[in-house]
N, C-alpha and C positions, 0 to 999 in steps of 0.2 A: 492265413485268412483272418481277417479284422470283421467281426460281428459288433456290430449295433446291438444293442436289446433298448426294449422300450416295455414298459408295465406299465398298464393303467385298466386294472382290472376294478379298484373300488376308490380308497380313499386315499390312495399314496402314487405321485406318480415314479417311478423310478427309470432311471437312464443309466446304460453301462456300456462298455466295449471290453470285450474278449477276444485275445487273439490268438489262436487256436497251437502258436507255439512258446508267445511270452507267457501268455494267463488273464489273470484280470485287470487291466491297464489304468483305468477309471471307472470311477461310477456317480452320482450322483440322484439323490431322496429329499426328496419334499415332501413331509407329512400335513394332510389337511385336517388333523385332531381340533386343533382351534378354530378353524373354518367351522365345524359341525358341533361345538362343544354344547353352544347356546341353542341347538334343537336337541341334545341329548341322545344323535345318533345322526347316521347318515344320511344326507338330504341329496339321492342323486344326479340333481339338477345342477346343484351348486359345484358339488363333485367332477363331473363334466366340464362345467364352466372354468376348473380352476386347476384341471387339466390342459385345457387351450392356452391356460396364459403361463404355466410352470413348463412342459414339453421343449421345447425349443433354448428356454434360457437355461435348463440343464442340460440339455444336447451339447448343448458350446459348454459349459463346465466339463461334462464328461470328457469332452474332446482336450482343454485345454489340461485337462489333470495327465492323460494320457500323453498330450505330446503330439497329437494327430489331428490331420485334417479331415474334413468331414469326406474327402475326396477318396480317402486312405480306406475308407469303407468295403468292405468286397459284399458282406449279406446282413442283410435288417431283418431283426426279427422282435415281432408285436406279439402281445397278449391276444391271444383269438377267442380266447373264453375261460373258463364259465367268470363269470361278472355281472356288473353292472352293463344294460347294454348302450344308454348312451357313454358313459367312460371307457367302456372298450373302443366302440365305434370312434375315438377322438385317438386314441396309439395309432389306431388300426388305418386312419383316413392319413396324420402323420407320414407314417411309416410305408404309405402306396407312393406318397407324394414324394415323395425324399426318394423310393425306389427308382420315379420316373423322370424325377430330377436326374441323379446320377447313372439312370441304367445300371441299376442294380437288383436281383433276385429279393425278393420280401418272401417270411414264410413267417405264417402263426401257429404258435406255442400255445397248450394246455396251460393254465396258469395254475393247476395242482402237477403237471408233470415237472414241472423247472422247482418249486417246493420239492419234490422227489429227489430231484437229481441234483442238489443244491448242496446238500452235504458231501458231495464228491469232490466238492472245493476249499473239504479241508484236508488237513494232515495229522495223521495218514487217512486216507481215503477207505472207505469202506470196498469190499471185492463185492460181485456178483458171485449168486445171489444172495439176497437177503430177505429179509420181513421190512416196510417201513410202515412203519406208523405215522399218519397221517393227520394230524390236529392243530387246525386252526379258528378263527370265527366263523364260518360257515361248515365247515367237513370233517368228520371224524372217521376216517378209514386204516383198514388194517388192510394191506398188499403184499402181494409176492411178487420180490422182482427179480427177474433171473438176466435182465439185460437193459438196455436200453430202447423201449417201446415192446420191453414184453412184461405185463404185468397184469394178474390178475385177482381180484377183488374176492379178499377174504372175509371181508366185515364190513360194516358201519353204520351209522345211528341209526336209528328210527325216528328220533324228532329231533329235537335238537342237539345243536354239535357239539364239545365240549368249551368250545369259545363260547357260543351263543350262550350257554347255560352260567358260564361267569359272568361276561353281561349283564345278565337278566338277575341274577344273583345282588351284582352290584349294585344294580337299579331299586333291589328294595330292602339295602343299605345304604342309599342316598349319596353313593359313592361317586356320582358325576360319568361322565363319557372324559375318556375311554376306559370302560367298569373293570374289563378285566386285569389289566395292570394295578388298576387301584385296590382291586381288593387283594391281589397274591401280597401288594406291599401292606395293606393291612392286617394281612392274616400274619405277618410274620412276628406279628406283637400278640398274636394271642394264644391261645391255647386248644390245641387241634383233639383235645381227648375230651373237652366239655359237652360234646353234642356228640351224638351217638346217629347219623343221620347216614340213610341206605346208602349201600353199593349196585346201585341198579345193574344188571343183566347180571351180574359179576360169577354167579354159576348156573348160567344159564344152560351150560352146553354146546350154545354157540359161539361167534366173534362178530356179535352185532352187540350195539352198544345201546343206552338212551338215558338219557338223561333232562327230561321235562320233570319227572316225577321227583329228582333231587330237589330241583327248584322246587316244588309244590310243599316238600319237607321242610325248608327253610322258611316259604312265607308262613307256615304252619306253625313253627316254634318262633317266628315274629312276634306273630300274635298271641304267644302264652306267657316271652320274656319280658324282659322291659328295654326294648330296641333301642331308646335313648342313653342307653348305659353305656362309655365309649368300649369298657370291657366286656359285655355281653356282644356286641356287636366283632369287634374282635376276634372273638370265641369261635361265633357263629362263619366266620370268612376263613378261620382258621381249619374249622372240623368240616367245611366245605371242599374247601381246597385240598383237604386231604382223602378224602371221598373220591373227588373227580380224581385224583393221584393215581389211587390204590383202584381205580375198576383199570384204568389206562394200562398201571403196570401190569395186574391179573394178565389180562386180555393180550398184550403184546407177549409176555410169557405164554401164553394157549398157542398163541400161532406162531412161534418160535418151534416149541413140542410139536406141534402136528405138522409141522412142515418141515419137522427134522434138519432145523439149520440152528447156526451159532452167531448170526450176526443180525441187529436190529439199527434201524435207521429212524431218526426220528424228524419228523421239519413239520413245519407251520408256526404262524406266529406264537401257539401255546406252547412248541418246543422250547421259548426262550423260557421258561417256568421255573425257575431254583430245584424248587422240592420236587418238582417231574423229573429235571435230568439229576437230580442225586437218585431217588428211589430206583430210577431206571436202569443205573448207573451202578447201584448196589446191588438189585435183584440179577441184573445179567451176571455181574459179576461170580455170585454165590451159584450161579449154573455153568459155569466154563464159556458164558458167552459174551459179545463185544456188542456197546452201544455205540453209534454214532451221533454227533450233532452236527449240523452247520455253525459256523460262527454267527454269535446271536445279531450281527446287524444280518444277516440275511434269515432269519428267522423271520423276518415281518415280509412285505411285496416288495421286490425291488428290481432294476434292470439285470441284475447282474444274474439272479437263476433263468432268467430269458436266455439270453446269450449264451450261457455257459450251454443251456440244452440245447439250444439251437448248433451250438458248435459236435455237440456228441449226435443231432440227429441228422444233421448235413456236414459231416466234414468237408465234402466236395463240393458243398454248394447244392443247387436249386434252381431251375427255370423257374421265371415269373410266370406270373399267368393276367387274368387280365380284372378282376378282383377281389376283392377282400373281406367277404360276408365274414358277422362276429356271432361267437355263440351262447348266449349269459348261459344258459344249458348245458351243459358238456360232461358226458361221462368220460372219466379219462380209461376205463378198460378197453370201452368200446371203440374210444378215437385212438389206441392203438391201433389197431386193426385198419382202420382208413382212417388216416387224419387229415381236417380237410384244411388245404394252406394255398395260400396265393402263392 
């Protein structure tokens, strides 16, 4: 069976085809980073708009990398949430049309379940069950997954994610959009032992995170250092990034122990992070346990964890239905349990 995936949850659109006995055939990414650079973050109108006109010219890319006609399609599967809702709604209106075009089955995907299930597309693949960790710009969760649409929710923030908190970080480090890439490459010039700056929840007891109060510590020692100094600046990205690091790994070790497993899985676009998958990578190790990554081009949004999930939640396919409500909302525990898909 030949799966379509199509992503367009926020600012990237992505297109892929998965075939459920070759693998991943094609794929095809257009990041709109420069589209939104010059408002300093996401404008989701323009988002939307620059979805309508990438979708279709990476449809025929994905197809012509693959080898395959858009005919060769057996089931299309769209981003159904959580998102932006008019960028959903632009995969989601896609991916009805092209269903009804060809008679073909459409079903919408969690766009943090395919981030979950994303890492099963490397080698070696991680077994069920495991812990994954969950971290990217919008979500910071800590899961237990014992299968595929059985998962349930150990942890996660209380205000901001740990994306958002690099961000917001970088924003007043003058670091430009996209923050969080800028500063993990800035910090890598500085010195992570200069600031002494909290490990929020880190023995809390629980596996809830937060991290606003990080950021609060930083614009805090802004204003005491001399922020124009390229090496205090540095420092400060350094001993930051090593903070959000060190609660991550804490926290993935806690619910590793209490859920008496050995394997941890990591995705979201902050998985691509150096010093997260070394630290992660060294602490599993010192406890007899396995981390996992996806490969970092799918650490960010893209077609191909669509697809690949859609291929593990419908191997057989899917009736269509008649349409295709999106959810910028969506808890992914609860849409196991009924997941609603055209």
């Amino acid at each position: 069976m030949l799966i379509l995936g199509i992503e367009t949850s926020c600012d990237e659109t992505g297109v892929a085809l998965y075939d459920t006995r070759d693998g991943l055939l094609g794929e095809a990414l257009h990041s709109q980073t420069e589209l939104h650079a010059r408002y300093g973050g996401v404008v989701p109108e323009l988002a939307s708009r620059d979805h309508v006109r990438r979708l279709l010219p990476l449809t025929r890319e994905a197809l012509e990398q693959a080898g395959r006609r858009l005919e060769d399609v057996s089931l299309i599967a769209f981003t159904q949430g959580p998102g932006l809702a008019g960028a959903l709604l632009v995969g989601a209106s896609v991916a009805a049309g092209l269903g009804l075009a060809l008679e073909r089955p459409v079903v919408g995907i969690h766009h943090l379940e395919g981030h979950l299930l994303s890492p099963l597309l490397s080698q070696p693949a991680p077994e069920f069950p495991f812990i994954a960790l969950l971290v990217s710009g919008g979500h910071t969760q800590l899961m237990r997954v014992d299968g595929v649409g059985r998962y349930a929710l150990l942890g996660e923030t209380l205000d901001d994610a740990a994306g958002e908190a690099f961000d917001k970080t970088a924003t007043l480090l003058n670091l430009g959009y996209p923050g969080g890439p800028a500063l993990a490459n800035l910090a890598e010039t500085g010195n992570a032992g200069r600031f002494d700056f909290p490990r929020p929840m880190i023995a809390s007891g629980t596996l809830d995170f937060s991290f606003s109060g990080l950021k609060t510590a930083v614009l805090t020692r802004l204003r005491s250092a001399n922020a124009d100094d390229a090496a205090t600046r540095a420092d400060v990205a350094a001993s930051f990034q090593a903070a959000i690091v060190d609660v991550l790994t804490a926290k993935s070790l806690q619910a590793l122990d209490r859920e008496g497993l050995d394997r941890l899985v990591v995705a979201g676009g902050v998985g691509a992070n150096r010093q997260l998958r070394e630290e992660l990578a060294d602490a599993t190790s010192r406890i007899g346990a396995k981390v996992f990554f996806p490969p970092l081009r799918l650490c960010t949004d893209n077609g191909a964890m669509i697809a690949f999930a859609a291929a593990l939640k419908f191997p057989r396919g899917i009736e269509g239905a008649a349409s295709f409500p999106v959810f910028p909302r969506w808890d992914l525990a609860a849409a196991a349990q009924s997941t609603p898909r055209r």
